[in-house]
N, C-alpha and C positions, 0 to 999 in steps of 0.2 A: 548494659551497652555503654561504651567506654563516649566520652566528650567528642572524642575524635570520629566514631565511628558514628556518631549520631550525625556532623557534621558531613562527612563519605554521602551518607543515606539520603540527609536533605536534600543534595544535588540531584539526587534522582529522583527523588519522588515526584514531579511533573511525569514524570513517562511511566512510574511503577508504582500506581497506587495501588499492585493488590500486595506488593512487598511492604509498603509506608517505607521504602529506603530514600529518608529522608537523606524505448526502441523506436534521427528525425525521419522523416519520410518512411510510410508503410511499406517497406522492401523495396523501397525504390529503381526505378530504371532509368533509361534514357528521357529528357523531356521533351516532349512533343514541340513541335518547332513555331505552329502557334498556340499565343499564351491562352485560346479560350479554351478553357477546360471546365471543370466544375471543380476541382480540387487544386490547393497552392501545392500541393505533393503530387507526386505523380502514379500513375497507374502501377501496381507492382503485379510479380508475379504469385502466381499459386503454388503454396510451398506444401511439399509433400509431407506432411506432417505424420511424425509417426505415430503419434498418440490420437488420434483419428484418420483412420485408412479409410476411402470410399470401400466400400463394397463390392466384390467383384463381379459381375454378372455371373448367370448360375449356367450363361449358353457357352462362357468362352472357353478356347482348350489351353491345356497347362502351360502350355509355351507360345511368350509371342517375340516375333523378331524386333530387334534394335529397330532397324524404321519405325515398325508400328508403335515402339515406346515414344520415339520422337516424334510421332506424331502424334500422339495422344496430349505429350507435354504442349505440344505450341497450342495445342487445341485449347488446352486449358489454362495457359500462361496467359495473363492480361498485358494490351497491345498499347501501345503510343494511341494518343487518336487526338485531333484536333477540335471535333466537335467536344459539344458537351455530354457528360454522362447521362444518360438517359434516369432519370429519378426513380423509376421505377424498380429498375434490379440492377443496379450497378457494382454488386457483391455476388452475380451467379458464381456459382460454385464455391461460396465461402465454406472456409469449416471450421470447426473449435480452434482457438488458439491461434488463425491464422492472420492475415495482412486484411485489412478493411481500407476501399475507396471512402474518404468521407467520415461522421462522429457515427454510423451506426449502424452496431454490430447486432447480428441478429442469429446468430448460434454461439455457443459455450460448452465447455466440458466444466468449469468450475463448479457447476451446481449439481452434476451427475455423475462426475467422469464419464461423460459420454456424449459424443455430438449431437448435441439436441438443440432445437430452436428456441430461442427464448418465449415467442409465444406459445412453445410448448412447456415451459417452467414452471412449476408453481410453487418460484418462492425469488422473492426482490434478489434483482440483481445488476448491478451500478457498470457498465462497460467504459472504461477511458481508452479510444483508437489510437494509434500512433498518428495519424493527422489530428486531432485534438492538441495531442501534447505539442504538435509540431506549429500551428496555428495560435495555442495559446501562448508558447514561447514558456513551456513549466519546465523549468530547471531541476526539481527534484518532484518526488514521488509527492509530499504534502502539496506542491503548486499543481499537481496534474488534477489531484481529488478536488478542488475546489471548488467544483461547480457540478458535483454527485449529490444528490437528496442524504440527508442522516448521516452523513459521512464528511470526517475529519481529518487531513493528514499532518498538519503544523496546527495541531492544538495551541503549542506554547509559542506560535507566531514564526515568523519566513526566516525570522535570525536566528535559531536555533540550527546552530553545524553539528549537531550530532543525529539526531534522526525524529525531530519535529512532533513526535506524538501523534497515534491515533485511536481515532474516537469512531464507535459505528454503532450506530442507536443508542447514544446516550451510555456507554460503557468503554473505559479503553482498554483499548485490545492492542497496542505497541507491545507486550511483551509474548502474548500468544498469536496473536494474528495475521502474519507474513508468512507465506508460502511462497516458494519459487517452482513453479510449472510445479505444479496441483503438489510438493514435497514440503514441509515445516520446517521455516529457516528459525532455529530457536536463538532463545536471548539467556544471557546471564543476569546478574539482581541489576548490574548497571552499564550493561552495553546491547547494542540490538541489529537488526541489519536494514534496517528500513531507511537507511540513508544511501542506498543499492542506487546507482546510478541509472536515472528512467531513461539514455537515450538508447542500454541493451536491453529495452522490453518494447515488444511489437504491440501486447495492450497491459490495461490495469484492472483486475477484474477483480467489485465487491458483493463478496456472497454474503448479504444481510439474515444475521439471527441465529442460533446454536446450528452446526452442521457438523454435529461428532459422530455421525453414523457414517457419514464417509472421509472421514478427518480425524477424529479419533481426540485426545486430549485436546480441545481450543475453545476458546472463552465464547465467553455466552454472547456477545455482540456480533459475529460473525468474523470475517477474515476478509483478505487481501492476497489474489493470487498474483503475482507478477510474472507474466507469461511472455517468455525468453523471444528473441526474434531467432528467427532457422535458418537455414541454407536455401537457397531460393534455383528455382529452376531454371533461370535465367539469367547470361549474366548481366550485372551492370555494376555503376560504383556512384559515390557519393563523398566530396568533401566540403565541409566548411568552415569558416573563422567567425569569430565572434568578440564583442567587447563592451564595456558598456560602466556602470554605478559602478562605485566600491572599488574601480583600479581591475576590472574581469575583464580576462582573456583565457577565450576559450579557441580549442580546437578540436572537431569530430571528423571522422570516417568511417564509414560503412561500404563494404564489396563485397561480392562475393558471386556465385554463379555454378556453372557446372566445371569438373576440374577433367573429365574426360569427355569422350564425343558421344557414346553413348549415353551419357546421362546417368549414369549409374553412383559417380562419387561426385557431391555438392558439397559446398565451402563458403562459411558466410565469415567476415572479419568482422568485429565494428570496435573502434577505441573514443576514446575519449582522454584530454588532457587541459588541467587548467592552471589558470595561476590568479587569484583572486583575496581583495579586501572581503571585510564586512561590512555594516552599518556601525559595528561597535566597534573603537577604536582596539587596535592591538592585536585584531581576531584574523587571520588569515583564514581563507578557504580553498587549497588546495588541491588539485584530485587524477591521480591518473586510474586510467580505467580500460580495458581493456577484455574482449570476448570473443575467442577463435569457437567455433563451430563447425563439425561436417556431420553429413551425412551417407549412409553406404544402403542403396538398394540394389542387394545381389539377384531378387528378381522381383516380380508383384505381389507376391503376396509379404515380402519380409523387406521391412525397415527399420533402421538405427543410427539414432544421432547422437553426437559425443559432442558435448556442451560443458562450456568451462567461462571462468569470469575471474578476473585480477583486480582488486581496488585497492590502492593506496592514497588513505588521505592525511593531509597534513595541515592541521587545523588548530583554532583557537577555541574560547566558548564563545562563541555568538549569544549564546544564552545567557542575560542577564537577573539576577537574583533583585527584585528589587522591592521595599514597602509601598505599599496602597499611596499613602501620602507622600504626594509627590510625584505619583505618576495618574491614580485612579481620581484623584482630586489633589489639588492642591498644597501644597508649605509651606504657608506663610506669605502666598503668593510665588512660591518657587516651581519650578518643574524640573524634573532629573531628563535632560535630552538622552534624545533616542540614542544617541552616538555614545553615551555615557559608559566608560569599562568602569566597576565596580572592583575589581582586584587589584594583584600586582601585577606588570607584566612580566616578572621576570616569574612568574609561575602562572602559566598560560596555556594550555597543551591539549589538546583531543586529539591523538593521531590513530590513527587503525587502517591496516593492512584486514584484507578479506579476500574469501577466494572460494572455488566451489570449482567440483569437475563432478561427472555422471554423463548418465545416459537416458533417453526415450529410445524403447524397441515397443514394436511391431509385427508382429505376425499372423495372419490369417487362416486359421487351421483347415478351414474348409469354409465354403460361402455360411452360414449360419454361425462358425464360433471364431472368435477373433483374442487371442493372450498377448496384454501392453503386460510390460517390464518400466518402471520406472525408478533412478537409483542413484543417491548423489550424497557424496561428501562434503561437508560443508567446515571452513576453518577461519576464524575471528582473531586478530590482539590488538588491545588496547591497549595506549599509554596514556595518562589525562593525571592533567595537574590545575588544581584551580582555587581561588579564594571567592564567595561568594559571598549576597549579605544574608544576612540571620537579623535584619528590624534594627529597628530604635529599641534599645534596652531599659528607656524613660524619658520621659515627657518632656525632659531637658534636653535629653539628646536629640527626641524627635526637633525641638522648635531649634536647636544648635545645625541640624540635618546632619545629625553622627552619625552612621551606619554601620552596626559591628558587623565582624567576618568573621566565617570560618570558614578550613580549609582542608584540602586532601589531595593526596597524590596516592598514584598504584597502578596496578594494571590488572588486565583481564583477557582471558584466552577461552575460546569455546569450539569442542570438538564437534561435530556429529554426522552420522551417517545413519540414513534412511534409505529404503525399500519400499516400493508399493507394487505387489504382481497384485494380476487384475485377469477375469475371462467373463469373456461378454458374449453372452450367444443372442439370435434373434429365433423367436419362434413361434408357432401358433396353439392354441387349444381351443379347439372351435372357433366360437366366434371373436374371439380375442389373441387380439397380438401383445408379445411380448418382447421388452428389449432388458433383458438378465442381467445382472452381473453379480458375482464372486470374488471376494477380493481379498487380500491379508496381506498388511504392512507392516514393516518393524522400523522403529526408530530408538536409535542410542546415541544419547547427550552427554556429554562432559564442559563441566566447565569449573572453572577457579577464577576467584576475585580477591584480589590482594590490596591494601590501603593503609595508608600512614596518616595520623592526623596533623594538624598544623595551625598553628595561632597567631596573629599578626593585632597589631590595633584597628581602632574605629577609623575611618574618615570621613570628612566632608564629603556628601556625595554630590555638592551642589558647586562645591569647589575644589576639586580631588590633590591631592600632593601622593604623589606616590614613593613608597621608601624600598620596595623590595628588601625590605625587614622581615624576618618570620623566625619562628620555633617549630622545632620537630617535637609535636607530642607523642611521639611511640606509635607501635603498631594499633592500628585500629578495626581492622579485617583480615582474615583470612582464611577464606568457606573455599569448598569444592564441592561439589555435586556432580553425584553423576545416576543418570536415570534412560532406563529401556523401555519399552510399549510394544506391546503385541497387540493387532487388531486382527480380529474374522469379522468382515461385514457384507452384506447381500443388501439388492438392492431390484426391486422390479418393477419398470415400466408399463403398462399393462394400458393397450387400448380398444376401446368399443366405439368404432364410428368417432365421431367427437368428440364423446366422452374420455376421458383418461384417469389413471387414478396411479400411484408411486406409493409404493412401502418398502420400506429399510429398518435394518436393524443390524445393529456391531456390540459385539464384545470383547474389550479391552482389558488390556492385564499389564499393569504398568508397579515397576520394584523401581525407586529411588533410595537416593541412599545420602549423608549431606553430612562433610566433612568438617566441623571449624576449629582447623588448626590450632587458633591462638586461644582459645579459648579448651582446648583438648574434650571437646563436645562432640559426640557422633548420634548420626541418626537415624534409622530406616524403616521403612515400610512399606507393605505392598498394597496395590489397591487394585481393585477389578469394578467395573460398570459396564450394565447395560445401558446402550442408545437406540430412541429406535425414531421413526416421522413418518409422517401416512399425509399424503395428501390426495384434493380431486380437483381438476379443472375440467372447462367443458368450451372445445373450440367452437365459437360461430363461422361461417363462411364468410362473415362480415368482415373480418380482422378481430373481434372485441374476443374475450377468454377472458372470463372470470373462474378465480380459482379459489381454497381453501387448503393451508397446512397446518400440519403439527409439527414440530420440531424438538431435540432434546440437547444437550451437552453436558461434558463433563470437563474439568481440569484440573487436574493434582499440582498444591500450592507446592511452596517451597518452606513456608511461614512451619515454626516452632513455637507451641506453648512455653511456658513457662519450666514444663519440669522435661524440656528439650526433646519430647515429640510431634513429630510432624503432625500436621492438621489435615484432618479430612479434605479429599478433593471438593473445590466448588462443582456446584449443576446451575443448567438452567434448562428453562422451557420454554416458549414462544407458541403462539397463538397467532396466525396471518391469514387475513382474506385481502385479497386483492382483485385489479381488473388488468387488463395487460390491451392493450389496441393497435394493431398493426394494420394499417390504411392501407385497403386493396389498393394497387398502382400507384401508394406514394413510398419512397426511400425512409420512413417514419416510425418509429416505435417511440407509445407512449406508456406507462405505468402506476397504478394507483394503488397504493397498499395502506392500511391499517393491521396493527399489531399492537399484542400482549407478551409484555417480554419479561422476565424474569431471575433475577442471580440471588440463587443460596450460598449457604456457607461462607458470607461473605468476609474477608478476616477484617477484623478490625484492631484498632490499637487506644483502649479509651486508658483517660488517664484517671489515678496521678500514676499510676507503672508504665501503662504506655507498652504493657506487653501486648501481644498474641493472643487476641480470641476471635472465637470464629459463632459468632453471632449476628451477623448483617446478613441482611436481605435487601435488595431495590428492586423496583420494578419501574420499568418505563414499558409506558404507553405512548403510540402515536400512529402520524399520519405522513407518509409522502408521496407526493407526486412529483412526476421526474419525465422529459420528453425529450429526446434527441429526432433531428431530421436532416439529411441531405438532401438539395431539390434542384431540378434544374438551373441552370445557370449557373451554378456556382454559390448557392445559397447554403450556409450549416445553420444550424442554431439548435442550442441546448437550454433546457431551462429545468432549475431543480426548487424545490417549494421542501421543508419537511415541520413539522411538529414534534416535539418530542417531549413530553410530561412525566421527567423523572421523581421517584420518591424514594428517599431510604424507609423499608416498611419494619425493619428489624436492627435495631441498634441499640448499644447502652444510653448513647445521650440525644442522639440525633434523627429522632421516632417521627417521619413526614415532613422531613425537610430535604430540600434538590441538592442532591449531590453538587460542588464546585465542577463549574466552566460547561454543565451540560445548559446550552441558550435552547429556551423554549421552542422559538422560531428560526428557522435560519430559511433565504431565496437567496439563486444567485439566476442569471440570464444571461448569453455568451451568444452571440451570430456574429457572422463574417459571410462579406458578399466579395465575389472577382467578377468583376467585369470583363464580358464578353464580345466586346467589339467597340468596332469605332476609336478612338484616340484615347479612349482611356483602358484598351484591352490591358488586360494582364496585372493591371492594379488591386489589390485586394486591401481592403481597410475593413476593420471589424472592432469590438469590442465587446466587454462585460460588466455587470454591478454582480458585487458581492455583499448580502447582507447578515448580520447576525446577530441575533436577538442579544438582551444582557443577561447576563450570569450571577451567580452568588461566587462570591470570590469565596467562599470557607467554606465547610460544610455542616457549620452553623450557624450557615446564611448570616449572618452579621453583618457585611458590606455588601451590595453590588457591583458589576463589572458593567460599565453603559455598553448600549448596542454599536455596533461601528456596521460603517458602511465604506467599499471599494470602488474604485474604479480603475480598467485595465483596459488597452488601447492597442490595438495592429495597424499597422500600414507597410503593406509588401510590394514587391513586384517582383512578374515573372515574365523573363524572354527566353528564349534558346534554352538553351541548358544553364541559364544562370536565374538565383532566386536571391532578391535584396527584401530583409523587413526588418522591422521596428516596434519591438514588442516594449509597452511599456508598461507597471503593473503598480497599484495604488498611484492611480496621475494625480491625482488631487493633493497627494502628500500626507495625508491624513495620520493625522499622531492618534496614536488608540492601543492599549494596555489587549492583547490577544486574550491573557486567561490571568487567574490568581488562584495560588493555593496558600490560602493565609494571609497573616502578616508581614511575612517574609518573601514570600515566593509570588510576586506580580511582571511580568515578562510583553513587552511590548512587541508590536506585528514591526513586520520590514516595512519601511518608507519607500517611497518612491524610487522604481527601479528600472533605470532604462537599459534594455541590450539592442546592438546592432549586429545582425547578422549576416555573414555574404557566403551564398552554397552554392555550388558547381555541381551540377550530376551528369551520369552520360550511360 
């Protein structure tokens, strides 16, 4: 590995440790004209979703007239209303993937492909609503996770403008674990999509723990489905402006509705456009964003939606490289501020162009069997240009605060298109019901990474002079890869009265192939795995459901030995009992799990070669509990608690020591109340604490990372159709180092962040 190309690597290693390459308001409508509601969003309608079709009765006849379809929809489109939402069931008629009044969702398809209730689930799973994201004021995908049990999305802190990092029980899953509506949005060694704009996602759904038996290649931590927002049955529209820290200004819309009278062809728009600082000087953030959608039901039993998404971003690094001293403690009584760019500026650059078009179908073969079509293109390029530190190179330099760099420029493009057919029948055998499914998906990835190395001197980083000086060290990358996956997997629901019990099993067949140009190195192989999970839960009449799973995964690296073949795919395993409690007549779900979790094959890189082996193992063990509830008057609150007791149990040098930036404990707590009459109607103030235990900056624990603690603040109001708030996030200001990988690699959280926002709906 060339100077250059180690340099390329380091920048990414925060998001690709297994490489060492070192949707506002919920469909919103018209708003109710007085402000006491229970929600600062408003009532949306119910979207015909195709990838969960009710079922049709077994009395009706084949044909029904246009009236009665319209009147089916008003029946089930949710209404303006003045009062407050009754706490009880203020989601009748939700279904997988669709609009939730309020923080909580009580059906999913992420964990089955199939609309099933979460307290029918037996296996942890983390929902972020579209009123969440719209109440906490979370600008990207990392702000909306923040207050999910075991779950990470801006590992390496809020100023990371490329796609923040995540973390889900103690393992990061940023390179495997993004799905868009239940499809694998993949990554190259140094770019990813998880910086996917959260205001085209209606929710945020994390499926905790290996789930390869309906997912096929994805890491052992679990996944992150991002589930699109649709075309709604009703019309209505939605705009607003926004502004705030850093020199942001934002603009969003959302419309959409029926495009004929019969209701037949629906149309959802929503965009986004911004123009924004950072906290770091130099770094701009960028973003247009844009997502046409329709949908076509030619009758009741058959639906399909054509789903599409445009991003263009134009960005800096937000992400600073920086040593422990000086940020995790002290130099000499120095501190590197937070605002500190560490580069040149005239070598600056994160821009990426993204984009995706497919489709959700539906159709209902007969009352009993139901065939989804699920299918989508997916296309990435990067352009990034950047100087980073690489430490004090001596003890002189450290008490001088020299900071060397290195540097890299290049880009990155990534193909792929996936398939998932699916047939789900319902049926009985004796005394047991069953809900089926059949499934086989193909996925094929391309991608190329291309990079140049680059050298500049040391500087001050306590008094910076910048020279936009540098040298071209030569090429230092240039891999391609390209890899296909076949999966058959089956899956059965099966219930006895209360009892329940789920078994699956897939088999996977996956040829990669790995290109590196510059180096005239090629590589290939095939690999095939079994997955399979058996779990039992057993519903009370009470709400309470206590469950037990098994789980399995598998993921084929991209990592080369030494004598330039690929490395066996990683596996894992998980072990989960939990209790799941859904309060008869309260809007409530609560969740308590314990887990054994497990990652083989892990690759490692020990020195003094610093090659390719695959010798690691960790296991993490823990505990979360995790509560959302909507309540009368206008009451949310979320609250997440996790534990999580990682170990590398298989390493050359690092034999029971915590993996870097997994924090033992992590609590966070978020309510918002609106006031429902009298002279302060319509006001909504809320906030949250954010806590997180401390880390081992290395992964041979040698430093600590101290625990930090957040605080995030609302103060809204709502009249008419107009909605004014004031999100504001770490109020306290709090300077605090987010994670560390090394000596090198220590990256600080966002400071304090205020936006103002003003939304018009109707």
């Amino acid at each position: 590995m060339t100077t250059a190309h180690y340099s390329r690597a380091v920048a990414h290693l925060p998001a690709i440790r297994i490489f060492c390459l070192c949707a506002t308001s919920a469909l919103a409508l018209s708003v109710p004209t007085e402000p006491a509601q229970a929600q600062t969003t408003l009532p949306a309608v119910t979207v015909e979703s195709p990838q969960q079709r009710a079922r049709p009765a077994a009395s009706r006849p084949a044909q029904r007239s246009s009236a009665n379809r319209a009147a089916r929809a008003n029946r089930s489109a949710r209404t303006p209303q003045a009062a407050p939402v009754a706490a009880a069931n203020p989601n009748a008629g939700e279904r997988a993937g669709g609009p939730v009044v309020g923080f909580v969702a009580t059906r999913s398809g992420t964990g089955t492909k199939t609309d099933t209730p979460l307290i029918e689930t037996p296996q942890s799973i983390s929902i972020v609503t579209r009123d969440q994201v719209t109440n906490q004021g979370a600008g990207s995908i990392g702000e909306a996770l923040r207050y999910s049990a075991g779950v990470s999305g801006d590992v390496n802190g809020g100023s990371d403008t490329r796609f923040g990092g995540l973390q889900i029980r103690g393992f990061d899953m940023t390179m495997p674990g993004l799905y868009l509506d239940g499809l694998r949005l993949p990554s190259s060694q140094y770019v990813h999509f998880l910086g996917l704009e959260p205001y085209g996602a209606e929710r945020l759904e994390v499926l905790k723990g290996p789930s390869s038996t309906m997912y096929g290649g994805s890491g052992t931590g679990g996944l992150l489905n991002y589930v699109s927002k649709l075309p709604t049955a009703r019309q209505f529209g939605e705009v607003s402006i926004s502004g705030g820290s850093f020199n942001r200004y934002q603009g969003e819309f959302d419309f959409g509705g029926p495009a004929n009278k019969e209701g037949t062809v629906l149309y959802r728009l929503t965009g986004v456009i911004r123009d924004s600082d950072t906290q770091v000087d130099f770094s701009k953030n960028n973003r247009v964003f844009i997502a046409p959608a329709v949908t076509l039901k030619p009758n009741e039993d058959t639906s399909i939606t054509f789903l599409s998404n445009y991003q263009k971003d134009k960005a800096g690094w937000g992400l600073q490289f920086f040593p422990p001293s000086g940020t995790v403690w002290a130099n000499n009584g120095r501190t590197i501020p937070v605002n500190r760019f560490g580069g040149e500026p005239g070598m600056n650059q994160f821009d990426t162009e993204q984009a995706s078009v497919g489709y959700l179908f539906s159709h209902n073969i007969n009352d009993a069997l139901t065939f989804r079509q699920n299918l989508r293109y997916s296309y990435m390029y990067n352009q990034q240009a950047s100087f980073y530190g690489t430490g004090y190179a001596t003890a002189a330099d450290e008490a001088a605060g020299l900071m060397g760099r290195g540097g890299s420029a290049g880009d990155s493009t990534i193909n792929s298109f996936a398939v998932d057919n699916q047939l789900q029948g319902k049926f009985t055998t004796g005394i047991l019901s069953h809900t089926a499914l059949f499934g086989i998906d193909y996925r094929n990835t391309t991608f190329r990474d291309r990079a140049n190395g680059y050298s500049t001197g040391k500087i001050d980083i306590f008094n910076p002079v910048y020279t936009n000086a540098w040298v071209n060290t030569g090429p230092a990358d240039d891999t391609g890869v390209k890899q296909s996956q076949v999966g058959i997997y089956a899956q059965d629901q099966i219930k006895l009265g209360n009892l329940s019990f789920q078994l699956g099993g897939r088999q996977d067949f996956v040829t990669t192939d790995v290109d590196a140009s510059l180096f005239n190195t090629k590589a290939s192989t095939n690999a095939s795995a079994f997955t399979g999970r058996a779990a039992v839960m057993y519903n009370f009449d009470s709400g309470v459901a206590p469950y037990f799973s098994y789980s399995e995964s598998f993921l084929p690296v991209l990592n080369t030995d030494g004598l330039g073949n690929l490395l066996k795919p990683e596996t894992g395993k998980q072990y989960e009992v939990g209790i799941k409690y859904q309060p008869v007549g309260i809007n409530a779900l609560i969740t308590l799990a314990a887990f054994d979790l497990t990652r083989a094959n892990v690759v490692t890189f020990p020195p003094p070669t610093f090659a390719a082996v695959q010798t690691g193992e960790i296991n993490s063990r823990g505990i979360e509990l995790e509560g959302t509830a909507t309540l009368a008057e206008g009451f949310n609150i979320r609250g997440a608690y996790s534990y999580i007791h990682a170990t590398v149990t298989k390493d050359p040098v690092n034999i029971g020591n915590a993996p870097a930036t997994v924090p033992l404990n992590r609590f966070s707590l978020w309510s918002d109340y609106t006031f429902q009459g009298g002279p302060l109607a319509g006001i909504q103030v809320g906030g949250g604490i954010r806590y997180v235990g401390s880390t081992f900056g290395d992964d041979a624990n040698t430093f600590q990372v101290p625990a930090s603690t957040a605080i995030d603040a609302l103060v809204a109001y709502t009249k008419d159709n107009w909605r004014m708030a004031l999100n504001v996030t770490n109020l306290a200001d709090t300077r605090y180092v987010a994670a560390c990988y090394g000596y090198t690699s220590c990256f600080y959280a966002e400071g304090r962040k205020a936006i103002a926002k003003l939304t018009y709906r109707w």
